[in-house]
C-alpha positions as CSV (number, residue, x, y, z in Angstrom):
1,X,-7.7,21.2,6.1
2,X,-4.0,21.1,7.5
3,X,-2.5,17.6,7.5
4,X,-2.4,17.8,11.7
5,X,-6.0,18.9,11.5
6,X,-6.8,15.8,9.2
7,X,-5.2,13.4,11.6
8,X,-6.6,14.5,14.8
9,X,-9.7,14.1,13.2
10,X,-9.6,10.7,11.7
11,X,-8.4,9.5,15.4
12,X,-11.0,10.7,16.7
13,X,-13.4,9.2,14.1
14,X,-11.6,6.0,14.7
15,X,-12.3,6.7,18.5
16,X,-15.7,6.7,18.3
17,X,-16.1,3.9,16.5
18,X,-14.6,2.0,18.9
19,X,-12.1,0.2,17.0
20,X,-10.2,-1.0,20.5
21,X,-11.8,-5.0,19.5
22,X,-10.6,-4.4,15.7
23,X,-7.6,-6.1,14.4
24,X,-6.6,-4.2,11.6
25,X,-7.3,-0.5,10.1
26,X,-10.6,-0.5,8.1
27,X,-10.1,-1.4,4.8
28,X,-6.7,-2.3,5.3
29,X,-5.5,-4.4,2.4
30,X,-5.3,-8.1,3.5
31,X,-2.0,-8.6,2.0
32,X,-0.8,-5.0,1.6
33,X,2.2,-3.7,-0.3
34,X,4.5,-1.6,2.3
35,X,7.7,-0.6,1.1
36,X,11.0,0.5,1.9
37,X,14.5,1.9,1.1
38,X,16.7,-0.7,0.9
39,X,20.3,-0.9,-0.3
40,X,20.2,-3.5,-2.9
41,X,23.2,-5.7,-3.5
42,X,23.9,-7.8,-6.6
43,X,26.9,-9.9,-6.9
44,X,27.6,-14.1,-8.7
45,X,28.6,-16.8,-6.8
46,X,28.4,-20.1,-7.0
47,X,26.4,-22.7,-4.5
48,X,26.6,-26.1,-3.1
49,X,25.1,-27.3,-6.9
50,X,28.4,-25.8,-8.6
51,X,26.0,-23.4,-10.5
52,X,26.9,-20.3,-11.1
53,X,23.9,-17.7,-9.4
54,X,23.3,-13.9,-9.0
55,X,23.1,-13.3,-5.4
56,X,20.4,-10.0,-4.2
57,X,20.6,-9.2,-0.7
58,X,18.9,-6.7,1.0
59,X,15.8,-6.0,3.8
60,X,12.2,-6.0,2.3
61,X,11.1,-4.8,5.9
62,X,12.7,-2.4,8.4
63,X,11.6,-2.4,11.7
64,X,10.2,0.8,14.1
65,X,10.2,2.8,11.8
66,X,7.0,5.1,10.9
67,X,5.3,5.3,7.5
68,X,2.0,6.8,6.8
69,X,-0.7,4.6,5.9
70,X,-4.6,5.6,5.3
71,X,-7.9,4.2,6.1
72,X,-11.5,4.5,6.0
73,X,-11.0,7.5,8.8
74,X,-8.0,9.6,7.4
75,X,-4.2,9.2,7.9
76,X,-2.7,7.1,10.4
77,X,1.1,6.1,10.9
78,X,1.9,2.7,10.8
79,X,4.9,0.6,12.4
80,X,6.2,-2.8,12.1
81,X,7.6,-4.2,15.6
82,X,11.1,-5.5,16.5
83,X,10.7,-9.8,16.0
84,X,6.9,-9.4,14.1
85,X,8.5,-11.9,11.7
86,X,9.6,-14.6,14.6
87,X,6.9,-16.5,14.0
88,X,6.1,-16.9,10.8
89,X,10.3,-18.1,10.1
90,X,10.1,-20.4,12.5
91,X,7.2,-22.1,10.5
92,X,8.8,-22.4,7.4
93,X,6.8,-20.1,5.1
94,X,6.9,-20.0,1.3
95,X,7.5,-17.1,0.1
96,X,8.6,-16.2,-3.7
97,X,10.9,-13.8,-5.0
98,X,9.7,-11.2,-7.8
99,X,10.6,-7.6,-8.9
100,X,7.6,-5.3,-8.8
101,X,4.9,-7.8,-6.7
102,X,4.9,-9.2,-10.5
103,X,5.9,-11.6,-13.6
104,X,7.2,-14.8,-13.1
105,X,8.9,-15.7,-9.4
106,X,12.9,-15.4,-10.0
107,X,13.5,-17.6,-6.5
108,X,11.8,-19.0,-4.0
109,X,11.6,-20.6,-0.3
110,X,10.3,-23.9,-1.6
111,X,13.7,-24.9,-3.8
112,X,16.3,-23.5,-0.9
113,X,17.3,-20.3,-3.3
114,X,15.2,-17.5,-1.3
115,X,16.8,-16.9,2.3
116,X,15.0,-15.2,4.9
117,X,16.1,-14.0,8.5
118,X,15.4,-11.5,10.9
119,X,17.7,-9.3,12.7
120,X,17.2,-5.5,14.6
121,X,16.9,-4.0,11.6
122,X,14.6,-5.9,9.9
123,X,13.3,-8.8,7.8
124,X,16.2,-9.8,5.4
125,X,16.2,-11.5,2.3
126,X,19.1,-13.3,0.3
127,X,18.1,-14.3,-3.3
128,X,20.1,-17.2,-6.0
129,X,18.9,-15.9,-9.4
130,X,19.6,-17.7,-12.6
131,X,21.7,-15.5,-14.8
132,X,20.3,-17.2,-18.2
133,X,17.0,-15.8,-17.4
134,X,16.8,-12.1,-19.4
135,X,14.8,-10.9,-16.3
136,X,17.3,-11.5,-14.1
137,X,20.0,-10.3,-16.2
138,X,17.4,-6.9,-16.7
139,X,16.7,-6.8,-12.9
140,X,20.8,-7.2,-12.1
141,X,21.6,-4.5,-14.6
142,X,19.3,-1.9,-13.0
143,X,20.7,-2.9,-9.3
144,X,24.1,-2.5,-10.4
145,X,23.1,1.0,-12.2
146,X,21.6,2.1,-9.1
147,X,18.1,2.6,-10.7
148,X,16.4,-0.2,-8.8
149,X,17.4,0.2,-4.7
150,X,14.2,-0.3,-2.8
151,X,12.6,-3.2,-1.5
152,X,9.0,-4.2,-0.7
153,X,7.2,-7.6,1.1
154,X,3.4,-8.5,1.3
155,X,2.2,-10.1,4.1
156,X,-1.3,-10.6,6.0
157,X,-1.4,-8.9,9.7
158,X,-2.4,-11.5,12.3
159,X,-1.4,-9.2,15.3
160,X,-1.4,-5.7,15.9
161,X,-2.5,-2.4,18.5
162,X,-3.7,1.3,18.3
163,X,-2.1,3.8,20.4
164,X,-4.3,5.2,22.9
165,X,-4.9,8.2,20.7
166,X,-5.8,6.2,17.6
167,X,-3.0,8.0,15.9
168,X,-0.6,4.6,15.2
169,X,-1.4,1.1,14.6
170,X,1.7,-1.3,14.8
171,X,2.0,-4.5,13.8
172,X,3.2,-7.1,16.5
173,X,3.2,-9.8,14.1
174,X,2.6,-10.9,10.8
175,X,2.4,-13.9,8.3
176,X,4.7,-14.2,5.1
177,X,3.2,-17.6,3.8
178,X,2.3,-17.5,0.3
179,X,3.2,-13.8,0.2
180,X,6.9,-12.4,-1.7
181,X,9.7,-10.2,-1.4
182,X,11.9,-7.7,-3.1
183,X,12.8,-5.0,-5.0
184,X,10.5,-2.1,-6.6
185,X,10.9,1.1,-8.3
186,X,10.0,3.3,-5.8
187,X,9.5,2.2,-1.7
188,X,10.3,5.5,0.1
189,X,6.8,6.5,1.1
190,X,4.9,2.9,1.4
191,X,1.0,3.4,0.7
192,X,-1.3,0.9,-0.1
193,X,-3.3,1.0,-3.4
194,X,-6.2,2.2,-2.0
195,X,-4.5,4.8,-0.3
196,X,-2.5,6.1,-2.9
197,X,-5.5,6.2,-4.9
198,X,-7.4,7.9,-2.5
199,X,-4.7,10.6,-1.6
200,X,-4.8,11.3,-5.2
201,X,-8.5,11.8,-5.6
202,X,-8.3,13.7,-2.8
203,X,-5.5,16.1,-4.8
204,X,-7.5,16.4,-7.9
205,X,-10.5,17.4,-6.4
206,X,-10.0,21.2,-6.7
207,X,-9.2,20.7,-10.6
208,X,-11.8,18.2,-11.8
209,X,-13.7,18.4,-14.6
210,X,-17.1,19.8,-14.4
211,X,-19.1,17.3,-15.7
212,X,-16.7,14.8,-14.0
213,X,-17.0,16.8,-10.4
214,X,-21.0,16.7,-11.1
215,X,-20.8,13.1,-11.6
216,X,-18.7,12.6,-7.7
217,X,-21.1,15.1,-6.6
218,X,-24.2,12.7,-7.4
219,X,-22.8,9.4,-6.2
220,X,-21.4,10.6,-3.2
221,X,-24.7,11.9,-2.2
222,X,-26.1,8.6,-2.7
223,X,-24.0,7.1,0.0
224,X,-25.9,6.8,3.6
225,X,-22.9,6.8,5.5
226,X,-21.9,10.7,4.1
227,X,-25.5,11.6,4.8
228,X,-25.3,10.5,8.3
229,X,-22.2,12.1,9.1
230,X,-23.9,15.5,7.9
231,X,-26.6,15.3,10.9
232,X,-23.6,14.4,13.6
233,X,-21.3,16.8,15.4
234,X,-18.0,17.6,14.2
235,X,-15.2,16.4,15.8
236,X,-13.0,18.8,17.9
237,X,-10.9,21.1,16.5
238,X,-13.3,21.4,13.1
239,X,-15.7,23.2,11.7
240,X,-19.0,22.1,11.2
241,X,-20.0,20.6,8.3
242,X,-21.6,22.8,5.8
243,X,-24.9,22.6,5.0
244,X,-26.6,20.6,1.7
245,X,-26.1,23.5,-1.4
246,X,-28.5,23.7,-4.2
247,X,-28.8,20.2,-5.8
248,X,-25.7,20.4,-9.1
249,X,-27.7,21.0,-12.4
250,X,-29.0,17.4,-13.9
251,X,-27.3,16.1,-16.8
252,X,-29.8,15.6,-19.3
253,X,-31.2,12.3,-19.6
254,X,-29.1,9.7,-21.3
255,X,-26.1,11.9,-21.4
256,X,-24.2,10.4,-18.2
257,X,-20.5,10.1,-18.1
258,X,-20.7,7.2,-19.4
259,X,-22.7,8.1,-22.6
260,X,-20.4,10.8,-23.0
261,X,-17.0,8.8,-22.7
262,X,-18.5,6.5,-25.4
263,X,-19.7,9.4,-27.2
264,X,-16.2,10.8,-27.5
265,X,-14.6,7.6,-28.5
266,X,-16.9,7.1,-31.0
267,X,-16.4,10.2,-33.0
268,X,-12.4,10.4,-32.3
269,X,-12.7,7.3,-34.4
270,X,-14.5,8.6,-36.9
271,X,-12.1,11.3,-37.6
């Protein structure tokens, strides 16, 4: 199935379900992970205290501007609205600062060194790190060196619309508070988790395993919303779904994927 084919599609699924009264994509990550190219700056200067501080400026958001995003349905393009941040600045939010959504926070909105604004570009951030800390020093090094120039924010949506068609959802407004900012390894195509994982599966299918394709086979033919959808019309524009094939051949009892993972370990280690 072509990628415009998929789309149309998944809007139309998304139609149907009438998801006019939803907030949010289904299954949309409460705080999701959406990423973006960012140049990165790193430079020292001193504050107000007389310390000496690594100063990283750069946007964690830009705004209108399309990514592509999945849900339950398919593919969908996602946009985050001019001023979505507005509210949730003006109400003080505490936000950290950390490299890679992990490890210890580096700065923070709580002790005055994590700086936040918005602007027509985007949502900006302006970071005081301590240079004693090795991390910081680590995460400098790669800025300078150019290997680290993306940034990344999570957040939780409290405001957002579907196109007409079902083919965009952008997000009117969203919360920071107890979320973070800044920079990751790689932010040029943003994707959740789950839909990274799922566009993945989705790639591998043709080249699984047979015994591991047997075992998808079998639990996705347990699930009642797939065995619905196979006694339902097919969208526009595709063909219908293909009837039920002969049953896969039963693994033997007690030889499940599972057995035979543990299997496998078991006499690798006793080579």
């Amino acid at each position: 199935m072509n990628p415009q084919t998929l789309r149309a599609a998944a809007a139309q699924s998304r139609a149907q379900a009438g998801l006019a009264q939803r907030g949010t994509p289904r299954d949309r990550p409460e705080a999701a992970d959406v990423r973006f190219t960012s140049q990165l700056r790193a430079k020292k200067t001193v504050r107000d205290d007389g310390l000496e501080y690594f100063q990283v400026e750069g946007y964690a958001s830009v705004y209108e501007r399309g990514y592509e995003m999945w849900d339950w349905y398919g593919p969908y393009t996602e946009v985050v609205s001019l001023g979505a941040a507005e509210k949730t600045l003006a109400a003080n939010p505490e936000v950290v600062f950390r490299f890679n959504h992990a490890g210890t926070p580096m700065a923070g909105t709580r002790n005055g060194r994590l700086e936040l604004w918005e602007d027509s570009q985007g949502l900006g951030q302006r970071a005081f790190l301590n240079p004693k800390r090795s991390d910081v020093q680590l995460l400098v090094q790669a800025i300078e060196d150019d290997d680290v120039r993306e940034q990344s924010f999570q957040f939780r949506i409290t405001r957002g619309v579907w196109s007409p068609d079902y083919t965009e959802y952008r997000i009117e407004e969203f919360d920071l508070d107890r979320g973070d900012v800044g920079p990751v390894t790689f932010g040029a195509n943003p994707h959740t988790s789950v839909a990274a994982r799922s566009g993945e599966f989705l790639a591998s299918i043709p080249t699984l395993p047979p015994l591991v394709a047997r075992e998808a086979y079998t639990l996705l033919s347990q699930r009642p919303d797939l065995a619905a959808a196979r006694t339902q019309p097919a969208p526009a524009g595709l063909p219908p779904a293909p009837a039920p094939g002969p049953a896969p051949a039963a693994v033997p009892q007690g030889r499940s994927l599972s057995l035979l993972t543990t299997q496998l370990l078991v006499a690798k280690a006793e080579d």
